[in-house]
C-alpha positions in Angstrom: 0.0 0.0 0.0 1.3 3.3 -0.8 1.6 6.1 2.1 1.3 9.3 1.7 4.0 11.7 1.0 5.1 13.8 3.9 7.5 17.0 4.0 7.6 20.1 6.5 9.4 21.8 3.3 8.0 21.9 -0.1 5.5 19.8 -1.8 5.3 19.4 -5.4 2.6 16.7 -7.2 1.6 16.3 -11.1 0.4 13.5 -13.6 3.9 13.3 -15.0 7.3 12.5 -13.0 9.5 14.8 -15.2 6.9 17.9 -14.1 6.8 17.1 -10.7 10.6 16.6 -10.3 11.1 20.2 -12.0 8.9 21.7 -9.6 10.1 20.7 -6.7 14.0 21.2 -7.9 12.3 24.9 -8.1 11.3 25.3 -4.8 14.6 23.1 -3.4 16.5 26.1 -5.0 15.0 28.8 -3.2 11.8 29.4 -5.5 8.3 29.9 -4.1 5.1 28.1 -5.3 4.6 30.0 -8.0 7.6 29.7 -10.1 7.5 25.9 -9.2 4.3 25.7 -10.6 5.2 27.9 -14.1 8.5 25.2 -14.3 6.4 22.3 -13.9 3.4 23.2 -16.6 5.9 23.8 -18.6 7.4 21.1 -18.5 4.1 19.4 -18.5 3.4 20.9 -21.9 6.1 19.3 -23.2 5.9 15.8 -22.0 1.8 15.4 -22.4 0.8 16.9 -25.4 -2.2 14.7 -25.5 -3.4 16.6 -22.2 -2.2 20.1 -22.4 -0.2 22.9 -24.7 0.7 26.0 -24.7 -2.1 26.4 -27.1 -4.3 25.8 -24.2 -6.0 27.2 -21.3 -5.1 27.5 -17.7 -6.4 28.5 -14.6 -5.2 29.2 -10.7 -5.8 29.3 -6.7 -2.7 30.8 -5.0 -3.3 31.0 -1.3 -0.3 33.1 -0.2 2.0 33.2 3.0 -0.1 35.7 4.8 -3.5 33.7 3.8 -4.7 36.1 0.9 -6.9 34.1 -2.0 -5.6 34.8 -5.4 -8.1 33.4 -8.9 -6.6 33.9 -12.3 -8.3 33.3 -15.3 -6.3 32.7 -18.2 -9.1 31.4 -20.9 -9.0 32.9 -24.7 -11.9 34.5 -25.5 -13.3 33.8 -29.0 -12.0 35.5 -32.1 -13.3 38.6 -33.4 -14.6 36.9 -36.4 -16.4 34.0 -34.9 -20.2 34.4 -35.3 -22.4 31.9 -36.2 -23.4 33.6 -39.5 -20.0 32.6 -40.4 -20.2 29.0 -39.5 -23.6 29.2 -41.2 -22.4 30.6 -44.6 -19.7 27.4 -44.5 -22.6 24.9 -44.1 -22.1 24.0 -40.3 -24.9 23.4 -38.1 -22.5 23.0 -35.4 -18.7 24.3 -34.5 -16.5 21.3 -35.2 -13.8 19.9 -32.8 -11.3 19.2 -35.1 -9.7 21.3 -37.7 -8.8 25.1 -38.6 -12.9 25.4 -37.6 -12.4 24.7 -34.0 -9.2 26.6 -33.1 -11.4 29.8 -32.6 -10.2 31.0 -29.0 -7.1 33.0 -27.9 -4.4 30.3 -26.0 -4.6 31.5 -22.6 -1.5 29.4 -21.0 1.2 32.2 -21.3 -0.8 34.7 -20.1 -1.6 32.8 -17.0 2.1 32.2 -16.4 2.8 35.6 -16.7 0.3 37.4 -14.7 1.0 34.5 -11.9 5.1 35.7 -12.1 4.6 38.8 -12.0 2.1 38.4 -9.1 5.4 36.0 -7.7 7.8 39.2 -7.9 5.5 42.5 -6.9 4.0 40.2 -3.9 5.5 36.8 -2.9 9.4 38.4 -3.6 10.0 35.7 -6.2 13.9 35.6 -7.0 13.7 33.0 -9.6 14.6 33.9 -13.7 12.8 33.0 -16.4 16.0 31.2 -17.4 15.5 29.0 -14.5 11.9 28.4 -15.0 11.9 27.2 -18.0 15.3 25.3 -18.4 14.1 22.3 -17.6 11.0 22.5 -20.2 14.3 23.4 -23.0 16.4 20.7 -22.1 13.4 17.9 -22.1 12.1 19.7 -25.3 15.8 19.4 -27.2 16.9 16.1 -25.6 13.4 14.4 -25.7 11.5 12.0 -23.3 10.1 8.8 -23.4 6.7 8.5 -24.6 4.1 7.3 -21.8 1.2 4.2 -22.7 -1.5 7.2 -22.3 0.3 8.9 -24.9 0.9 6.2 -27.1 -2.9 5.1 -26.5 -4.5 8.5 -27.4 -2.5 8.7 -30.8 -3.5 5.2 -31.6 -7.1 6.1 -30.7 -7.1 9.1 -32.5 -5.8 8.6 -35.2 -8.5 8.5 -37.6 -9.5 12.0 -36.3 -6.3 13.3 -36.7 -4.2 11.6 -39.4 -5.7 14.3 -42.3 -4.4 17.5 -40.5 -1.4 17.6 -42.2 1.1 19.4 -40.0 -0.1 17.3 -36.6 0.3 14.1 -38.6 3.8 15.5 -39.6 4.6 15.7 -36.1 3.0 12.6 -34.4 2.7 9.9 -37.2 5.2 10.3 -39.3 7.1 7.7 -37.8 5.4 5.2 -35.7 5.5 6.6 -31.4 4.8 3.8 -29.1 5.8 3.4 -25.3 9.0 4.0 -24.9 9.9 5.8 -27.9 11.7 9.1 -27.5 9.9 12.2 -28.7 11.4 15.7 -29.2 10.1 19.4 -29.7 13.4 21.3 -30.8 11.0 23.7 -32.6 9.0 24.0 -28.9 12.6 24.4 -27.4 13.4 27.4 -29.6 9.4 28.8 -28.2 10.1 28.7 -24.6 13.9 30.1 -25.5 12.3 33.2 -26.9 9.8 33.5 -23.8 13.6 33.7 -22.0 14.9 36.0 -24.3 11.9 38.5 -24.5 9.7 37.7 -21.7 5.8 35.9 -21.8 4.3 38.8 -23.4 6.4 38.3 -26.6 3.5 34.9 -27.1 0.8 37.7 -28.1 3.3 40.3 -29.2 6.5 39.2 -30.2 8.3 37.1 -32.2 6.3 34.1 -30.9 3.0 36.0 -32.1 4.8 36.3 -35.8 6.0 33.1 -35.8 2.6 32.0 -34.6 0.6 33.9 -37.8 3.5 32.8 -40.0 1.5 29.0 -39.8 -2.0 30.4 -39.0 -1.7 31.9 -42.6 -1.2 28.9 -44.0 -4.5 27.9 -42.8 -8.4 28.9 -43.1 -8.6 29.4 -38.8 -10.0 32.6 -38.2 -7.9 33.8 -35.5 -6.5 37.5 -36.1 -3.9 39.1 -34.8 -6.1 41.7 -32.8 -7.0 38.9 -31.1 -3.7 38.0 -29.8 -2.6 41.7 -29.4 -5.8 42.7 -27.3 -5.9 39.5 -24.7 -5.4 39.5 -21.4 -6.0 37.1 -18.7 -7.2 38.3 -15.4 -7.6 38.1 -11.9 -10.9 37.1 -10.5 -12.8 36.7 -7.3 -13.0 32.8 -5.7 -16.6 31.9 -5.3 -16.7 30.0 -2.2 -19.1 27.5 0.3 -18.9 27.4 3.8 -19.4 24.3 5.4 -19.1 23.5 9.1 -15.2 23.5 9.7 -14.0 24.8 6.4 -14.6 26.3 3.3 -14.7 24.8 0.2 -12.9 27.3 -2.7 -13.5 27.1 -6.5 -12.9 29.5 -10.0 -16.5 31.6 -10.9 -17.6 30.9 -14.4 -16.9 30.3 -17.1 -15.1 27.4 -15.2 -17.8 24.7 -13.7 -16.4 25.7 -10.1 -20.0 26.6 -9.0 -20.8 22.7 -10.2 -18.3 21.0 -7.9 -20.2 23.4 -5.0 -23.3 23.0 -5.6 -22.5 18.8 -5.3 -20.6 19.7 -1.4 -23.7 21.9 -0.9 -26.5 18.9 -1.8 -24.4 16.7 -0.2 -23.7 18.5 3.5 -27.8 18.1 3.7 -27.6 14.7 3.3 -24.7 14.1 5.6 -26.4 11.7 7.9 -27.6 9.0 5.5 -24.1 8.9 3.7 -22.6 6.6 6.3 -23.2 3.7 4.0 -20.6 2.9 0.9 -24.0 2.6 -1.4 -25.4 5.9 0.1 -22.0 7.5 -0.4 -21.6 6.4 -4.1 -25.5 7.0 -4.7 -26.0 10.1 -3.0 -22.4 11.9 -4.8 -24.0 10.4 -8.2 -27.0 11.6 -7.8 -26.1 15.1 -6.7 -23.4 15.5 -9.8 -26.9 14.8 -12.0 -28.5 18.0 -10.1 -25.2 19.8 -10.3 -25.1 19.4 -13.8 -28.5 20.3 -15.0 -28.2 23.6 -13.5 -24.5 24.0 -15.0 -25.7 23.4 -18.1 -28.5 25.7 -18.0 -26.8 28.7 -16.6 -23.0 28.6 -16.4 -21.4 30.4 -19.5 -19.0 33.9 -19.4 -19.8 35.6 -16.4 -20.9 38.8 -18.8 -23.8 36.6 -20.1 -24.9 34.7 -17.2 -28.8 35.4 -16.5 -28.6 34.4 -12.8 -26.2 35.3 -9.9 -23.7 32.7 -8.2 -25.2 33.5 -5.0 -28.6 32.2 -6.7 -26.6 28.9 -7.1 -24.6 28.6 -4.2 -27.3 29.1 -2.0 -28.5 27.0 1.0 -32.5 27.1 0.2 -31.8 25.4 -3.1 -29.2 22.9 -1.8 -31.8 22.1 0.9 -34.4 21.4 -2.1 -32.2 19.4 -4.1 -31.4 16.9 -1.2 -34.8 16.4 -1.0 -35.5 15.1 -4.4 -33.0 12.7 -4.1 -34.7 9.3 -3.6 -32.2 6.4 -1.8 -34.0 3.7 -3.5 -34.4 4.9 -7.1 -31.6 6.9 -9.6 -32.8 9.9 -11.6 -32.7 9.2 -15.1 -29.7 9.8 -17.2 -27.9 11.6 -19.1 -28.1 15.0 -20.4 -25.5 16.1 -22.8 -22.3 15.8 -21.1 -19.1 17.7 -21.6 -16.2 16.0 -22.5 -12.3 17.4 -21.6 -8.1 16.5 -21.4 -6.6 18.3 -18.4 -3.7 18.2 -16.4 -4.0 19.3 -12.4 -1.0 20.0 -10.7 -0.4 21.3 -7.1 2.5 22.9 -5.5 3.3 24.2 -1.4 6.7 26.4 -0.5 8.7 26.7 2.4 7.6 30.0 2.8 3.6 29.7 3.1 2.4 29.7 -0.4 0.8 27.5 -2.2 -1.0 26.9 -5.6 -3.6 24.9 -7.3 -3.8 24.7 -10.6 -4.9 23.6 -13.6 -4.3 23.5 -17.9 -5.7 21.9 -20.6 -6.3 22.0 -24.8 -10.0 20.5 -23.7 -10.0 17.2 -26.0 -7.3 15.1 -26.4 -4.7 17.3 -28.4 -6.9 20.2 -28.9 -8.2 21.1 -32.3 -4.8 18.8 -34.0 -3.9 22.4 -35.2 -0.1 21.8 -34.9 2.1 25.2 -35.7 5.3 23.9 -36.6 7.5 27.0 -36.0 6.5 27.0 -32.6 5.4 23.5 -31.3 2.4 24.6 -30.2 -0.7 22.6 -30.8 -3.9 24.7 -30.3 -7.0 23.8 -28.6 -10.7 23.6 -29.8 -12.6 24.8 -26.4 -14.6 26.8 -28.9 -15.9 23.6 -29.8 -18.5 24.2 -26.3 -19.9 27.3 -27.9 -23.6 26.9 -29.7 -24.5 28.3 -32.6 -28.1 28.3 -31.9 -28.6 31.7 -30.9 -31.5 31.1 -27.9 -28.6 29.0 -26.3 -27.0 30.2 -23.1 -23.7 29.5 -24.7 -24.1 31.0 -28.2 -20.7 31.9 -30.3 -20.2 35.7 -30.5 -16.7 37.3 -30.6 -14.5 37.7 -27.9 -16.8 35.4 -26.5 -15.5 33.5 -23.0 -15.9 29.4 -23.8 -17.7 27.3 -21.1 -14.8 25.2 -19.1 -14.8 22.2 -17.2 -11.3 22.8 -16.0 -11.5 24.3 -12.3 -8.8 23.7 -9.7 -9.7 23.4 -6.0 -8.9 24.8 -2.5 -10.1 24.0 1.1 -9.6 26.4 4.1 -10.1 24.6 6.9 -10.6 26.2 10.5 -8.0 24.7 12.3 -5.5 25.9 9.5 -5.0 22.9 7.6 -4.8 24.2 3.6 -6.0 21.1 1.5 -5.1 21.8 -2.6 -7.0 19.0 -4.7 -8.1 18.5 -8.3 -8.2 16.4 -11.3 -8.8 16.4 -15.3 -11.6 14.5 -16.6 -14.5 16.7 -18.2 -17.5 15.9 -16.5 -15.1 13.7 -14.0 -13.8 16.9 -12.3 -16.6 17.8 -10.2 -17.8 14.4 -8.9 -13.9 13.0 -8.7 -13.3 16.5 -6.2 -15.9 15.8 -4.5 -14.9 11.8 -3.7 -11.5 13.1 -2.6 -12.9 16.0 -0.3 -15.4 13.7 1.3 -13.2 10.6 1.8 -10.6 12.8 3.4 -12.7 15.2 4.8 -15.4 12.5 6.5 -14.2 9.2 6.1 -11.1 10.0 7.7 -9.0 8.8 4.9 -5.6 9.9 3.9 -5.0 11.5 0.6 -3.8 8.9 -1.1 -6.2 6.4 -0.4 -8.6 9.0 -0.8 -7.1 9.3 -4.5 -6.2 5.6 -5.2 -9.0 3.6 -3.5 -12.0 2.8 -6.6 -13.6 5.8 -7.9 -16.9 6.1 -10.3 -17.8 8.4 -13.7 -21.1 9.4 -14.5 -20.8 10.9 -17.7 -18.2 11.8 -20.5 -14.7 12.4 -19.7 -11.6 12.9 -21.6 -11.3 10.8 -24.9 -15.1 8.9 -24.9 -18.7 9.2 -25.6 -20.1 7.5 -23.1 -22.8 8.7 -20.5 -23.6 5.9 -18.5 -22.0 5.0 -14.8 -18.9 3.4 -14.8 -17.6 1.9 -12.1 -13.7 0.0 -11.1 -14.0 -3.4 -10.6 -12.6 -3.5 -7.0 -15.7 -2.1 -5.5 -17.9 -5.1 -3.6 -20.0 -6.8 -6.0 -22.6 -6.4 -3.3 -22.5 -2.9 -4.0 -22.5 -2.9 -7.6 -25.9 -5.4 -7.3 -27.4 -2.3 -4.9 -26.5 0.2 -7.4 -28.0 -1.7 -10.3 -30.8 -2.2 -8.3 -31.2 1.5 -7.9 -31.9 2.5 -11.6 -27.9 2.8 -12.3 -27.1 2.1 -15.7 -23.4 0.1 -14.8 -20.3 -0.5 -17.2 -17.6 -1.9 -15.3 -13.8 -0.8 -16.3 -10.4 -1.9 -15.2 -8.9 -1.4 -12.1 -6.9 1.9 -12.2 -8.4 2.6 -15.5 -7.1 6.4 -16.6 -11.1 7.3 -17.4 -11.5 7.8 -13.7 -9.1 10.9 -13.8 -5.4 11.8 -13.0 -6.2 13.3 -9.4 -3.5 15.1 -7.0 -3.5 16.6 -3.6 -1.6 18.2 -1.3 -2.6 19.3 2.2 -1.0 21.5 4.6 -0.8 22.0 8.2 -0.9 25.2 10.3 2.8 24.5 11.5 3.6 24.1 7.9 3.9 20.5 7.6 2.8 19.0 3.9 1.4 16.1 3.1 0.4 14.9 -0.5 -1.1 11.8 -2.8 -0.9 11.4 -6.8 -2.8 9.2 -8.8 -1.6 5.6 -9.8 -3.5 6.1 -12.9 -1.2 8.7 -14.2 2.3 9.1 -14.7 2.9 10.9 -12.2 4.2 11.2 -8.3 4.7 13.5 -5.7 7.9 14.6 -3.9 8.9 16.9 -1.1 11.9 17.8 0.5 
């Protein structure tokens, strides 16, 4: 059995080793949280393209030394040609999510790194370069790394989806990448050099940005260069729930934060008939279904939302919700569900700070939109938009996607600091809430919080399916209950990576760390 990692140092965990090592040979090194974290997605951009790019998005909870709450947002908005007359005029009846046609938002990644370091030096007295950031990301970039079975399993199942975009096939097909083999990104080597050279604002600015619409132009995607020159990611308010000895933190829309609350919210009125494994599993399925039919109604850019998070987060509705869930008898499923690649990482500094966070392309390498003077793949989160125009998601420029990246933070009273998240699409929510729960009232530690059997309802990352899916290790008596209840059951493997690559780190008020990773990832945590 694995134990959890302990340090009274720094803490570093991430769905790939090489990431998670960087990060915490950051911090080892004198750097604070934050530059950890900008080494390791770096580095994580390199070595799980399938998950993540710097095409991408990202998103952030830095709870600093002296306990302030930080949110950036760091999603593209939608370019300033993207209406649905134009998809209309092409013969689309819906934005697709592969091609020049769904790389439609502004890459937010290297915004978010920039507006997190420059947070790191005006507030936390961060020290490190950006030579030393992102060394590590060159050197694995030039010298390559060996390619993991998750990556080797997404190109094989991809293929067919990907094999006609000619540049991405270039890159990834040309020659035959299985397990093992060693992949390099000189031309992504020569990207993060010029971020050295020039700083991150040279990505929407610079030579990067020329390099960028030197390959755009050789395509039909309908991103301009106002686009680029005009974005900015920003800092935004946490939304929060208050529970009875912590609160729970998430990101406000467009991220599904609220979603992941509104679950804890059902689920502390329904506290006293969870003591059961079947009403623990039941009852966390059941409220995700609630959770997500109010996402998917309201949740969108905050400047076109029609109701208020407080409406949401509010303790008259979660009240009403428990109530309609029925013990005996499962609501009936699904609703469209929302599919997503991610990578959550999590990081903790000697000197108080600490950072959850999260970055993604949304499906399994994006759009396939591969730039090859730069290395960067770009990602089709425009693919959420609607282009019926009564939806509460319709496509209109500079439009904010829908996201179901959100990364995680507990405050508790007694001045524990727990960090937690996961990728996974419709996974995220309902996989947070399993870790919070088992930690928080089954007295679990984090890593068998994170490694004992988990459950799906919905889509995730790389699939199309809706129904419940459950790991084989759980009891077969409880899988017979569950069936019994209306679930609709598909068992999977043990370990199986549709359940999510989860991480978490948590921190006590002497400053003591301890952290769990995910044995269905590549990944580990380390501390020192």
């Amino acid at each position: 059995m694995l134990q959890t990692i302990k340090s009274c140092n720094n803490m570093m965990v991430s769905p790939h080793w090489m990431a998670t090592q960087a990060g915490i040979d950051i911090m080892r090194n004198g750097g604070n949280a934050i530059e950890a974290m900008i080494c390791s997605a770096a580095v994580i951009s390199v070595v799980y393209p399938h998950m993540n790019s710097l095409g991408g998005d990202n998103f952030w909870l830095i709870n600093t030394f002296d306990q302030k709450l930080i949110g950036i947002e760091a999603t593209g908005f939608s370019s300033e040609k993207a209406t649905i007359d134009f998809y209309n005029s092409i013969g689309l009846k819906q934005i697709p999510g592969r091609g020049d046609f769904a790389a439609i938002t502004v890459p937010g990644v290297v915004s978010g790194w920039m507006k997190a370091y420059e947070y790191s030096l005006q507030k936390l007295n961060g020290k490190k370069s950006l030579e030393e950031i992102l060394d590590p990301a060159i050197q694995i970039a030039n010298s390559g790394f060996s390619v993991t079975s998750t990556l080797e399993k997404n190109l094989k199942s991809k293929k067919s989806e990907l094999i006609n975009l000619k540049e991405f096939a270039n890159k990834y097909y040309s020659n035959e990448l299985i397990e093992g083999s060693v992949l390099k990104f000189p031309e992504m080597a020569e990207t993060f050099k010029l971020l050295v050279k020039n700083g991150f604002d040279d990505f929407y600015r610079g030579e990067i940005f020329k390099k960028i619409f030197s390959d755009l132009k050789k395509t039909n995607c309908i991103l301009t260069e106002n686009d680029f020159k005009n974005f900015n990611s920003r800092f935004v308010e946490p939304i929060y729930l208050s529970l009875d000895d912590c609160k729970v933190y998430n990101l406000p829309p467009p991220t599904q934060g609220v979603a992941s609350l509104l679950i804890l919210g059902i689920l502390n009125k329904l506290k006293h008939k969870c003591e059961s494994e079947f009403n623990f599993i039941h009852s966390i399925v059941e409220a995700t279904k609630k959770s997500f039919i109010l996402r998917d109604k309201y949740v969108t850019d905050p400047d076109y939302m029609k109701i208020a998070i407080n409406d949401l987060i509010n303790d008259d509705l979660f009240s009403k919700l428990a109530n309609e869930i029925n013990f005996k008898k499962a609501l009936e499923w699904p609703i469209t569900s929302q599919k997503g690649d991610t990578v959550w990482l999590g990081s903790s500094d000697q000197f108080g700070n600490s950072v959850s966070f999260i970055q993604s392309i949304f499906w399994e390498f994006g759009s396939g939109i591969y730039l090859p003077e730069t290395g960067i793949t770009l990602q089709n989160r425009g693919a959420s938009f609607s282009l019926n125009s009564e939806s509460h998601n319709a496509l209109c420029p500079r439009r904010r996607p829908f996201h179901t990246i959100q990364p995680a933070l507990a405050k508790f009273n007694d001045g524990r600091c727990l960090l937690y998240g996961t990728m996974g699409g419709d996974g995220q929510p309902q996989t947070q809430a399993t870790i919070f729960l088992r930690y928080k009232e089954l007295k679990q530690n984090l890593q068998d919080a994170i490694n004992n059997p988990r459950w799906l309802l919905g889509k995730t990352w790389g699939d199309d399916v809706h129904n419940l899916r459950l790991e084989k290790r759980f009891d077969d008596k409880i899988i017979k209950r569950l069936i019994e209840a209306g679930h609709q059951i598909q068992l999977v493997d043990d370990f199986d990576e549709i359940m999510g690559h989860a991480g978490a780190i948590i921190i006590d008020k002497y400053g003591n760390k301890e952290a769990g990773f995910d044995l269905r990832s590549d990944g580990i945590a380390l501390g020192n």
